[in-house]
C-alpha positions as CSV (number, residue, x, y, z in Angstrom):
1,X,-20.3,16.0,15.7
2,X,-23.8,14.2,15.8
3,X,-24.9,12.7,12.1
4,X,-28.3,10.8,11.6
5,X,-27.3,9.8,7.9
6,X,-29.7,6.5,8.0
7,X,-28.5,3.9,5.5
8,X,-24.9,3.5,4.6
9,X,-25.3,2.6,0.8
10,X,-21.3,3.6,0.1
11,X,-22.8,5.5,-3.3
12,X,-20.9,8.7,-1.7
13,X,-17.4,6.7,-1.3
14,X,-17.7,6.4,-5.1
15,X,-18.1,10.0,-5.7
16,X,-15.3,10.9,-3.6
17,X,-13.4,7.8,-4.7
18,X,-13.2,9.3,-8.2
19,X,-12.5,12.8,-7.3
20,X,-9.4,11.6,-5.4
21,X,-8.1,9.6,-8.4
22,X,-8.3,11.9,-10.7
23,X,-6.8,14.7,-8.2
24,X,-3.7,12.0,-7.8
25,X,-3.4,11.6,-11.9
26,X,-3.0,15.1,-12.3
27,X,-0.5,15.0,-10.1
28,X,2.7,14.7,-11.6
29,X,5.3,15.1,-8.7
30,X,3.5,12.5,-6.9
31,X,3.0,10.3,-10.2
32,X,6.8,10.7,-11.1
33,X,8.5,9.8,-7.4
34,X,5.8,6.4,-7.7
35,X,6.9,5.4,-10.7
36,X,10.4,6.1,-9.5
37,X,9.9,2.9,-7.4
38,X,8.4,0.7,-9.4
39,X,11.2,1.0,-12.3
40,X,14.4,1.6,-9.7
41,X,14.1,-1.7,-7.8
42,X,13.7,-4.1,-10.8
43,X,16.8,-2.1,-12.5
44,X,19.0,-2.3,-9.3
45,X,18.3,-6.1,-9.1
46,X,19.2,-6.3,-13.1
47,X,22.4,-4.1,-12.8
48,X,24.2,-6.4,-9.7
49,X,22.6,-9.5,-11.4
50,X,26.3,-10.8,-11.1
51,X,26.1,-11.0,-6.9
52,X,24.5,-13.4,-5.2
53,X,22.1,-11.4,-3.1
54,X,20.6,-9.4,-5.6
55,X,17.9,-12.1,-6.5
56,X,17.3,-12.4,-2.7
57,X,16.7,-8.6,-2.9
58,X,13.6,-8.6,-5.2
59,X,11.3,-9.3,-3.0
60,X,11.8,-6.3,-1.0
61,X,11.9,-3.9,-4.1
62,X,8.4,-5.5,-5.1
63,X,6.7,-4.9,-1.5
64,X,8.0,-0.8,-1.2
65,X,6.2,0.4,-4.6
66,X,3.1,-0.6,-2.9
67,X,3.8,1.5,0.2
68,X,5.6,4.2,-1.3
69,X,3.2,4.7,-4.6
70,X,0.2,5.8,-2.5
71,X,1.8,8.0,0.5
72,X,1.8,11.0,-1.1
73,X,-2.0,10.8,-2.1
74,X,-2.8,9.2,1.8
75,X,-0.9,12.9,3.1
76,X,-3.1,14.7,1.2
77,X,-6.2,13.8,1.0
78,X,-6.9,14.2,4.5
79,X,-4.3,16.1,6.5
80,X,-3.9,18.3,3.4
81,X,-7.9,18.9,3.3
82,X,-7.5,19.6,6.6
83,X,-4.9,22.4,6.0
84,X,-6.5,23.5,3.1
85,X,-9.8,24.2,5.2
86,X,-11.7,22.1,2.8
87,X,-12.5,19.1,5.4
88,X,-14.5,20.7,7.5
89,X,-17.4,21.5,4.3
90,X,-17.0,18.1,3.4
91,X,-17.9,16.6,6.9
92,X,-20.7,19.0,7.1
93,X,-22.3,17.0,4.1
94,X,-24.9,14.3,4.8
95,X,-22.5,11.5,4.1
96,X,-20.8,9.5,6.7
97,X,-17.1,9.6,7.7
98,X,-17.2,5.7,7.0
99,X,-17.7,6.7,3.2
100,X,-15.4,9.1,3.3
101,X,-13.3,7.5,4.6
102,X,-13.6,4.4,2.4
103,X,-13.7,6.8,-1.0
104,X,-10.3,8.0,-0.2
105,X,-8.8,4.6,1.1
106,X,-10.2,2.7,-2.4
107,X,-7.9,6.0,-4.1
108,X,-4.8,4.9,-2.4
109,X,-5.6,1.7,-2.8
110,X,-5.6,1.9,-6.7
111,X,-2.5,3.8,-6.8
112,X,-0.8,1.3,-4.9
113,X,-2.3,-1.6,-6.8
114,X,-0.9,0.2,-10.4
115,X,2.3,0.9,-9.0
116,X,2.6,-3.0,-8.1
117,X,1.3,-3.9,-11.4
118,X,3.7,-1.8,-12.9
119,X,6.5,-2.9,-10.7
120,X,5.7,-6.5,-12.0
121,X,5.9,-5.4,-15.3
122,X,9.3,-3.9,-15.6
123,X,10.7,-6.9,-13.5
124,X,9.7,-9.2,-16.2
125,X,11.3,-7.0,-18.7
126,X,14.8,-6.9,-16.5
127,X,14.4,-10.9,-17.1
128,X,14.9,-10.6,-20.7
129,X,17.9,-7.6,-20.5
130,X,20.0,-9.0,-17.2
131,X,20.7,-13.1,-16.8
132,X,18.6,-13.1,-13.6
133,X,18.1,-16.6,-12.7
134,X,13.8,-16.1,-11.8
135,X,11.7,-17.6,-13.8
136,X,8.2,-15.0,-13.9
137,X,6.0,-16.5,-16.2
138,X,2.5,-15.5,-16.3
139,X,1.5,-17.9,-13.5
140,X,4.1,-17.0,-10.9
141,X,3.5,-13.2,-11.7
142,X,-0.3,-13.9,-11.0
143,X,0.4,-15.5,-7.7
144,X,3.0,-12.2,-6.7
145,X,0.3,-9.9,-7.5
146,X,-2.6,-12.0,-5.2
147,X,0.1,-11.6,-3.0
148,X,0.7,-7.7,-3.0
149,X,-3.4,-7.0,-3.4
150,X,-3.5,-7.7,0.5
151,X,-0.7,-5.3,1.4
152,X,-1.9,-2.7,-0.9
153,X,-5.3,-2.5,1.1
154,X,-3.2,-2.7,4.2
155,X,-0.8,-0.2,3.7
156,X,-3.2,2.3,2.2
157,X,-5.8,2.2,5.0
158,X,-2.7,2.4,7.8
159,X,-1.4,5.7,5.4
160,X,-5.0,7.3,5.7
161,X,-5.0,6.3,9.8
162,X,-2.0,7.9,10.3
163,X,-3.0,11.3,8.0
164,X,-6.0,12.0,9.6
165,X,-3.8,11.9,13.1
166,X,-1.4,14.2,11.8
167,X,-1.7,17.9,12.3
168,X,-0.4,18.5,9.0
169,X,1.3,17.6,5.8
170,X,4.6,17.8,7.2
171,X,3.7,15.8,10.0
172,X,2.3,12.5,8.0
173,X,5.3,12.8,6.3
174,X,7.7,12.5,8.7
175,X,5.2,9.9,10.0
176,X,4.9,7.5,7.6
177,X,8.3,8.0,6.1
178,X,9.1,6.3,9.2
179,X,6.6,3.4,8.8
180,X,7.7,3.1,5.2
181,X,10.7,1.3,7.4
182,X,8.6,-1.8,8.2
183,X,8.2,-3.1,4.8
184,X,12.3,-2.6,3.8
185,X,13.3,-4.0,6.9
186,X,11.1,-7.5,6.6
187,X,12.5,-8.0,3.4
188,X,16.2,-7.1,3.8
189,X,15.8,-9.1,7.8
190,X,14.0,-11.8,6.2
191,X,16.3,-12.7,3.5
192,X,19.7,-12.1,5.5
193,X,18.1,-13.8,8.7
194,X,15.9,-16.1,6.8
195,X,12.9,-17.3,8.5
196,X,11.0,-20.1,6.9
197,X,7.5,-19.8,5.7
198,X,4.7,-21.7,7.9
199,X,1.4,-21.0,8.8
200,X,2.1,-19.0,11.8
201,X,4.5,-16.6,9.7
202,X,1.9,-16.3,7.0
203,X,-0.9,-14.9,9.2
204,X,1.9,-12.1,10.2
205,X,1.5,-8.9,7.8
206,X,4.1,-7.8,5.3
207,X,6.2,-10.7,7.1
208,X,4.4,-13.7,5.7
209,X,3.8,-12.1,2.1
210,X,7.3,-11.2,2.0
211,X,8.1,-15.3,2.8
212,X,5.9,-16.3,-0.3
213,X,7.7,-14.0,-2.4
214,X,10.8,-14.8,-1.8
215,X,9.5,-18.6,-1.9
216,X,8.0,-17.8,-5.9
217,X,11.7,-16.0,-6.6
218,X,13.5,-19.1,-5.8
219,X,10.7,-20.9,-8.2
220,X,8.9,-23.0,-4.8
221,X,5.2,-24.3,-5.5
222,X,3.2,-21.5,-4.2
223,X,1.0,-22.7,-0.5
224,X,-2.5,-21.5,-1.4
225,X,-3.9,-21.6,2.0
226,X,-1.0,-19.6,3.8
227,X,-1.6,-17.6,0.9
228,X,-5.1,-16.7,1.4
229,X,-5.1,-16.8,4.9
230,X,-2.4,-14.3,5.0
231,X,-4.2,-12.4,2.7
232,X,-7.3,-12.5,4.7
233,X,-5.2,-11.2,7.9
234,X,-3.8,-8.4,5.9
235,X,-7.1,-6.9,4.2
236,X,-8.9,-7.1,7.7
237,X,-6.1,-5.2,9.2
238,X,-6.3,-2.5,6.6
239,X,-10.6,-2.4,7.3
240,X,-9.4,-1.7,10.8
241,X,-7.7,0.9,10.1
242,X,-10.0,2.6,7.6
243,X,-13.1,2.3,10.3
244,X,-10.1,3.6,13.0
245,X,-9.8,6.2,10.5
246,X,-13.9,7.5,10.1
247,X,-13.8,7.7,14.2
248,X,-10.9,10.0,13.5
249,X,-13.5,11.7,11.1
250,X,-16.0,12.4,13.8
251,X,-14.1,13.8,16.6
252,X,-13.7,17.9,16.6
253,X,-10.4,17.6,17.9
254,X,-9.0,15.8,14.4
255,X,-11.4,17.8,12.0
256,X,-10.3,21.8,13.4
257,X,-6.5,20.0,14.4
258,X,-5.0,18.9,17.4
């Protein structure tokens, strides 16, 4: 596939940016098993308030919504268009994979960021039913969600690499229901085989932001720098993937399936 598209101006990632958000409003399955997540860990964490690890465990339950929230929408939106026959026409359009691309990765983006937002939300409300010893005032809530913005890019642009891989629906499923391992296991490993927080373990995805939010649980002054840098490590990795993803985009082998 040979495209001479001149200037990238990114006004088509909009376009298809919207189109995929409202697609993933209207649908409800999808809405419903995200907001499944974002209530369920807060509520489990409230409910065995009286042992010791559940605390410990809050971390974990606030890095999965941000995964989980957007997989259905990263299966769809390109191994879906794929089976639907609707990717092809929209690669045959003067627009670039790279804006394709980034249109649906800012999508999945969003619902992960909402689903973290939301996740926030109905931890602070557990603090006021169950005697959880975590203090969340606004402060240490802002600093947990500058924490999860990172991972939200990150997760969502790995998603879309590994749909437009897949050779179907099914297939990124059963892919990234696998990956969806990696952030459960770094919290439930970090806390019961505790590895403290320094700079080389912030630069590490999922790893390092999982350290600073266990760190803010236990009410520690938050380390901007490891912060940001791990941050910074994290959104690069999720551009990666997206421009991994718009190479995807222009090979025939992907587009017609493997």
């Amino acid at each position: 596939m040979r495209e001479n598209y001149g200037s990238i101006t990114f006004c088509s990632a909009w376009v298809i940016f919207r189109k995929e958000a409202i697609d993933a409003l209207r649908d409800r399955r999808a809405l419903f098993s995200a907001l499944l997540f974002c209530w369920l860990g807060p509520f489990v964490v409230g409910a065995t308030s009286y042992a010791a690890p559940a605390v410990a465990l809050l971390p974990t339950f606030l890095l999965m919504p941000a995964f989980v929230s957007g997989m259905h929408l990263a299966a769809d939106c390109l191994s879906g268009e794929r089976e639907r026959g609707s990717l092809e026409p929209l690669l045959l359009n003067p627009v670039p994979p790279l804006e394709i691309a980034v249109g649906k990765w800012l999508a999945v983006v969003a619902l992960s960021l909402l689903a973290s937002v939301l996740t926030l939300l109905f931890a602070v409300a557990m603090t006021h039913v169950a005697p959880l010893r975590v203090d969340l005032s606004p402060a240490t809530l802002l600093y947990m969600l500058a924490t999860l913005i990172p991972l939200a890019f990150l997760f969502s642009g790995v998603q879309l690499l590994i749909s437009g891989w897949s050779r179907s629906t099914k297939e990124a499923g059963s892919y990234l229901s696998v990956v969806m391992l990696l952030p459960m296991l770094t919290g439930i490993f970090g806390e019961f085989f505790p590895v403290r927080l320094r700079a080389a373990i912030a630069l590490v995805p999922v790893l390092g932001q999982e350290r600073m939010l266990s760190g803010l649980v236990r009410g520690e002054a938050p380390q901007i720098g490891w912060l940001l840098a791990g941050g910074g490590c994290a959104l690069l990795g999720g551009i990666a993937a997206v421009g991994a993803t718009a190479l995807l985009l222009r090979s025939e082998k992907v587009v017609f399936g493997r």
